[in-house]
C-alpha positions as CSV (number, residue, x, y, z in Angstrom):
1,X,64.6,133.6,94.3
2,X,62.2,131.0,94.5
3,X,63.6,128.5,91.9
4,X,67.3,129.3,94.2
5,X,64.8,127.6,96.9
6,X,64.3,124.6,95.2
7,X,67.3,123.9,93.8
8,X,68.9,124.5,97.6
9,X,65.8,122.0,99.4
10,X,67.2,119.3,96.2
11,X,70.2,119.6,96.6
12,X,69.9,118.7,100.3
13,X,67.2,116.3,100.0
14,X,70.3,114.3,97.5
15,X,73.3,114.6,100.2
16,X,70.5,113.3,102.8
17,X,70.2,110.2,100.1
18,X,73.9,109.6,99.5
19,X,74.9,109.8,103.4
20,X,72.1,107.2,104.1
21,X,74.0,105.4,101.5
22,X,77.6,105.8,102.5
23,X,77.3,105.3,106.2
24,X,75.0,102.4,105.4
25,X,72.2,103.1,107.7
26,X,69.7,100.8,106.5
27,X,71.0,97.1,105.6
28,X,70.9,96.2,102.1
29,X,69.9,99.6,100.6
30,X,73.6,100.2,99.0
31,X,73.6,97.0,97.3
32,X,69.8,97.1,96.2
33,X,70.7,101.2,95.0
34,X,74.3,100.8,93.5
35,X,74.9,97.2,93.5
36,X,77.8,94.6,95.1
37,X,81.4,94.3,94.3
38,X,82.5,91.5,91.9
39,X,84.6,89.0,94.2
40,X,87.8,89.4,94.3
41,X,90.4,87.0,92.8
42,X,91.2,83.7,94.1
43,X,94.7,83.5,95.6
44,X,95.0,86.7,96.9
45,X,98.4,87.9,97.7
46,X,100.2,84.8,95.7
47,X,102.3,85.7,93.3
48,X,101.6,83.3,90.1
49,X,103.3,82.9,86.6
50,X,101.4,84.1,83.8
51,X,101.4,82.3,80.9
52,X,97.8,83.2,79.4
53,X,98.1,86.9,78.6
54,X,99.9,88.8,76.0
55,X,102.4,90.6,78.5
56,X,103.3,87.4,79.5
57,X,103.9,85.5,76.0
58,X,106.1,88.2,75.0
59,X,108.1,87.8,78.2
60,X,108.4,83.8,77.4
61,X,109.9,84.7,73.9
62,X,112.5,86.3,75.4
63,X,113.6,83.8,78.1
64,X,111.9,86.0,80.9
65,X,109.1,84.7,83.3
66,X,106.3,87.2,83.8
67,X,104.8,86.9,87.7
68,X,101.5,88.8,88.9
69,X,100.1,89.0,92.1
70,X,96.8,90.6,93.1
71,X,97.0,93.0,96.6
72,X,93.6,94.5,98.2
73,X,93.8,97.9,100.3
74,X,90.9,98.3,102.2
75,X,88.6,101.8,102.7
76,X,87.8,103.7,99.5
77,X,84.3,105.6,98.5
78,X,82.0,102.9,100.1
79,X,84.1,101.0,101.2
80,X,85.1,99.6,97.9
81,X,88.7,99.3,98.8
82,X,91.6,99.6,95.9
83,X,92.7,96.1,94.1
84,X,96.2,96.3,92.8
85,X,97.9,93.9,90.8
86,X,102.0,93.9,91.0
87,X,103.6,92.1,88.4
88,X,107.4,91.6,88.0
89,X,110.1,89.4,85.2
90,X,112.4,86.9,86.5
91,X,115.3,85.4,84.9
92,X,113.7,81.8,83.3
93,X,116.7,80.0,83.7
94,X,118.3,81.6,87.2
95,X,115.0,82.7,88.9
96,X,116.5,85.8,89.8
97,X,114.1,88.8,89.7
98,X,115.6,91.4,86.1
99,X,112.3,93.9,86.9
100,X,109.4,95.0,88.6
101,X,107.2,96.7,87.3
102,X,104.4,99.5,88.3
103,X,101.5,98.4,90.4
104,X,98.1,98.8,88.5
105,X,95.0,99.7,89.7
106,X,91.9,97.3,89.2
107,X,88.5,99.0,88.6
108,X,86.0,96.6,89.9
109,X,82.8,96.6,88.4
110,X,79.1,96.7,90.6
111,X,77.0,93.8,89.9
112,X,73.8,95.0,90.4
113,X,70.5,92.5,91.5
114,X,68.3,91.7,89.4
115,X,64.5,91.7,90.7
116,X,63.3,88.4,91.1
């Protein structure tokens, strides 16, 4: 019965610990704990040709124009918010869009600080 005591005063003592985190109570302790967000991409909601990756080198070969675009939703688990990226083929000669294809999801990874 005892050890059911213990068990119940940690298991408290932890959800105490993460709701301090989650509803950010005390500046700075989420980042210092569980680190920041890389930044998100430059040109956010632009859609740009991609040349660079593999997806888009097989597009080239076959007269196709590969397009990606990065979206951020806001909210999530602390606040991290969802980054999608959308991408789509377009015709290389007419322009005209031939697919679009499903959004992806983006796991952005915690960059945690270093102690100085």
């Amino acid at each position: 019965m005892f050890y059911l005591f213990l068990l119940g005063v940690a298991a408290a003592g932890g959800a105490i610990y993460l709701l301090l985190i989650a509803f950010g109570l005390f500046p700075g302790l989420k980042e210092e704990r569980i680190g920041v967000l890389e930044p998100l991409p430059p040109n956010l909601g632009q859609w740009q040709t991609d040349e660079d990756s593999e997806a888009g080198r097989a597009a080239a070969a076959v007269g196709k124009k590969r397009e990606v675009r990065f979206l951020f939703e806001e909210g999530g688990l602390l606040g991290a918010g969802k980054l999608l990226r959308q991408s789509r083929l377009r015709d290389a000669t007419t322009n005209q869009i031939l697919e679009v294809l499903p959004d992806e999801t983006i796991k952005r990874q915690r960059i945690r600080k270093r102690a100085e």
